[in-house]
C-alpha positions in Angstrom: 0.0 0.0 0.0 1.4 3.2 -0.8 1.0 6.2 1.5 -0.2 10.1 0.5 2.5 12.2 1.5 0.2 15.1 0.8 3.3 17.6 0.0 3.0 18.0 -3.4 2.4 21.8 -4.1 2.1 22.2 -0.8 3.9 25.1 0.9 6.2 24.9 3.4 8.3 27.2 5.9 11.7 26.0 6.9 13.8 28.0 9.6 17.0 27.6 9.7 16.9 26.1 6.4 20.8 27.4 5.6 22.5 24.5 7.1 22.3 21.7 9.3 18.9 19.7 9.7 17.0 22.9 8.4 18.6 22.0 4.9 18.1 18.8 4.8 14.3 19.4 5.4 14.3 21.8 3.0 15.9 19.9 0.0 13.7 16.8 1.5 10.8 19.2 1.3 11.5 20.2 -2.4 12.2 16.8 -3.9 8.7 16.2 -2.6 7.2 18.6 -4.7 6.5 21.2 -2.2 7.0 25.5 -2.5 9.7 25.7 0.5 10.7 29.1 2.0 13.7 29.0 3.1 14.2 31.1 6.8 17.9 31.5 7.8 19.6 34.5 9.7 22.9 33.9 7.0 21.7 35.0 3.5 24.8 33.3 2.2 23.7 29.9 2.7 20.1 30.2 2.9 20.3 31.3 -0.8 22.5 28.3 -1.8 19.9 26.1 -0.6 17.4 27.8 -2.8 19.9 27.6 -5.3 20.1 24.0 -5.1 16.3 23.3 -4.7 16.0 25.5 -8.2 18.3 23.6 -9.8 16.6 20.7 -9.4 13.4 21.8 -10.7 12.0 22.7 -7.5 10.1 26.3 -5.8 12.2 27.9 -2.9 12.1 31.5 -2.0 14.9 33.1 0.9 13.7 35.3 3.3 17.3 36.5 5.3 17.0 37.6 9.0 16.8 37.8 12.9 14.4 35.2 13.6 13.5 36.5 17.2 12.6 39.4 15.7 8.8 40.3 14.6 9.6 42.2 11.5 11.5 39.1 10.4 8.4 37.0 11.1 6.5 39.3 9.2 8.5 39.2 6.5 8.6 34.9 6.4 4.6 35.1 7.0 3.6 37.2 4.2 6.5 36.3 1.4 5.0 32.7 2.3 1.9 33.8 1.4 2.5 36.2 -1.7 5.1 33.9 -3.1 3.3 30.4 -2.4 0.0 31.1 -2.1 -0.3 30.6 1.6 1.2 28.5 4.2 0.6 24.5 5.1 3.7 23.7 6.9 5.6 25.1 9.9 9.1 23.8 10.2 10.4 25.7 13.5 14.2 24.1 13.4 16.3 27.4 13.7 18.4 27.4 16.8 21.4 28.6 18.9 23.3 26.4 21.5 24.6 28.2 24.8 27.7 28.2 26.7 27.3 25.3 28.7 26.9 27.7 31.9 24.9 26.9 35.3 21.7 28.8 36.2 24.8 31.2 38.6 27.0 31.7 35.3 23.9 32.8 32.8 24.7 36.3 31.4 21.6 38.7 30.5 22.5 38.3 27.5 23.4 34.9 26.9 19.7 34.1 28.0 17.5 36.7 26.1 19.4 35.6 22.7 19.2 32.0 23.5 15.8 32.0 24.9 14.9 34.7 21.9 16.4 32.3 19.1 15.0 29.2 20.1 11.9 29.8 22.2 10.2 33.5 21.6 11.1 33.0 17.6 8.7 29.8 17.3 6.2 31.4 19.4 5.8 34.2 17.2 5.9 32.3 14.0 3.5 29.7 15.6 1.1 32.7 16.3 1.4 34.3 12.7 0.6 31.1 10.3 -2.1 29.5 12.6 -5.0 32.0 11.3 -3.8 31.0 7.5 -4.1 27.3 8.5 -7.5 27.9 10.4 -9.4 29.6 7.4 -8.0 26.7 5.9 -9.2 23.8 8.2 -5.7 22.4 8.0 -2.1 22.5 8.6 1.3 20.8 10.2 3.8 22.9 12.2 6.7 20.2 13.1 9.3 22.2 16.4 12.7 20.9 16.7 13.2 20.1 20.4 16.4 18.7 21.7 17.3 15.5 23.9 17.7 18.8 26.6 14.2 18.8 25.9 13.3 15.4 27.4 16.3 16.2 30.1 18.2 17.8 32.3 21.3 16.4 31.4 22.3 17.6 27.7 23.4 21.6 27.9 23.8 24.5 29.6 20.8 26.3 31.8 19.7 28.6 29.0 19.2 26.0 26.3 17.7 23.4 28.3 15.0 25.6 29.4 14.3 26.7 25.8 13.9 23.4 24.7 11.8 22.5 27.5 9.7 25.5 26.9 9.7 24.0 22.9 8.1 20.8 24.3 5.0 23.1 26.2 4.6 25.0 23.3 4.2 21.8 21.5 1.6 20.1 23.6 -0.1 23.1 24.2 -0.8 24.0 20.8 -1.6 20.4 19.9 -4.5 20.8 22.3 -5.7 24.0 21.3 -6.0 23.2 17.4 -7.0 19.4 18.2 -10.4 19.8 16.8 -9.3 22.5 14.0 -7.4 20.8 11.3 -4.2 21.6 13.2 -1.6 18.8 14.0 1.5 19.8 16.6 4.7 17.5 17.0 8.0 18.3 17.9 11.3 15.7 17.4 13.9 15.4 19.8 17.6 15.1 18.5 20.1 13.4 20.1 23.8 14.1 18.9 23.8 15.2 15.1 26.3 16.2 12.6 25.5 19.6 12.0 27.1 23.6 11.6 26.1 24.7 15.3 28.8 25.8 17.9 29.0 25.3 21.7 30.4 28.8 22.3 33.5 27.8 24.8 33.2 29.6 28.4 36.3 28.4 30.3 35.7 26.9 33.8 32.0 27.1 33.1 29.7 23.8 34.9 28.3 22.1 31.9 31.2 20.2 30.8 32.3 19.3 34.2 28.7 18.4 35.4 27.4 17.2 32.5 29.9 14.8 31.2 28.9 12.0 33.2 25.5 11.7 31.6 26.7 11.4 28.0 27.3 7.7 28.3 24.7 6.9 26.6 24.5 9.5 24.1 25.0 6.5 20.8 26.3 7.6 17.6 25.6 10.8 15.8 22.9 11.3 13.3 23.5 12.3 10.6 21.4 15.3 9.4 19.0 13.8 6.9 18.1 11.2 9.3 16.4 14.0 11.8 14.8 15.7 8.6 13.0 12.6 7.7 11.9 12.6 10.6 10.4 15.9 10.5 8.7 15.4 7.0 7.4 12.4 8.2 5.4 14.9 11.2 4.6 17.3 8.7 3.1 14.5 5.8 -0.7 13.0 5.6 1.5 10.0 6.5 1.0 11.3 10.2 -2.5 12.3 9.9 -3.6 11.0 13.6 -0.1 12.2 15.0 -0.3 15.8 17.3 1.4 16.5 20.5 4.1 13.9 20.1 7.6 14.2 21.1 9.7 12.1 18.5 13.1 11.4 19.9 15.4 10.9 16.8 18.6 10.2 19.2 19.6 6.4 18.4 18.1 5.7 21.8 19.7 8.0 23.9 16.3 8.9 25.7 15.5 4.9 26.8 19.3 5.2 28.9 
């Protein structure tokens, strides 16, 4: 029996779409036949990824900028919209790690950007599509939590909250938009091959405090793994599939 993606024209936002995971959606996105937009604060690569996706036949459209920002999510709402035709999928991948600092080491600023990045910047985009996916009794928005989501034990204070926070605003939302045509999961990586950089604080807890519990991390992912995983949330295929937390971590959550 063969299964109805349902992506085919459909159109999709990606967030962090210039590297990492967020590409790999994206180009898994495209080959699928959907209209992908392309989110990334680096204009460099998020345009090579649309390059790519062009190249190969496919509909991709950059929008460059400050994801925790409003005018940025302006900008990704309506370009979806006036480019594609509206907006079906949610993809909200972009994120920062943090220094691996303790609640007592946590800078002003090292939270607001971290917690702005990877918790406000979903919020905001979550609020902005859901009326286009209500008028249209459907829609998927797919949140890339973290192992630190399901966990203590896998960062610093900063970006464990932020994922945590990811898997509320998951659930939540699957609840609200149960009855409405709108489906909410999240996946969880584990260790993955991918651009993002543990800014180094010397002397800071997290390494020190931390190490002991990444016995049982397994082996990395590589990054198309996790996307599957992701368009799998987002397809038809998952029809009956809201408010679920998909580790994608080679088991690291069972330890």
């Amino acid at each position: 029996m063969s299964i109805n993606m349902g992506l085919d024209k459909a159109s999709v936002i990606v967030t962090g779409g210039g590297s990492g995971i967020g590409r790999a959606a994206a180009l898994q996105f495209a080959a699928m036949g959907a209209k992908v937009l392309v989110a990334d604060l680096n204009a460099d690569t998020a345009n090579a990824v649309v390059e790519e996706i062009k190249a190969s036949g496919g509909e991709a459209v950059v929008v460059a900028g400050d994801l925790s920002l409003q005018e940025t999510v302006d900008r990704v709402v309506s370009t979806a919209v006036d480019v594609h035709g509206g907006i079906d999928v949610l993809i909200n991948n972009a994120g920062i790690m943090d220094a691996m600092t303790g609640p007592d080491e946590v800078t002003d600023a090292e939270w607001e950007r971290v917690l702005g990045v990877n918790l406000t910047g979903p919020f905001m985009l979550t609020r902005a599509v859901v009326p286009y996916m209500l008028a249209q009794g459907k829609g998927a928005i797919v949140n890339t939590c973290s192992e630190a989501g399901l966990r203590g034990s896998a960062a610093g204070t900063a970006y464990t909250v932020s994922k945590h926070g990811i898997v509320g605003l998951t659930k939540s939302s699957a609840i609200m938009y149960r009855n409405r045509g709108i489906r909410v999961n999240a996946v969880a990586p584990g260790g993955t091959a991918t651009s993002i950089v543990v800014p180094s604080v010397e002397g800071s807890l997290g390494p020190a405090a931390l190490g002991p519990y990444f016995v049982g991390v397994g082996r990395i992912a590589e990054a198309d793994e996790v996307a599957a995983a992701i368009v799998f949330l987002a397809s038809d295929a998952a029809s009956n599939i809201s408010g679920a937390i998909l580790p994608t971590d080679s088991g690291w959550s069972a330890v």
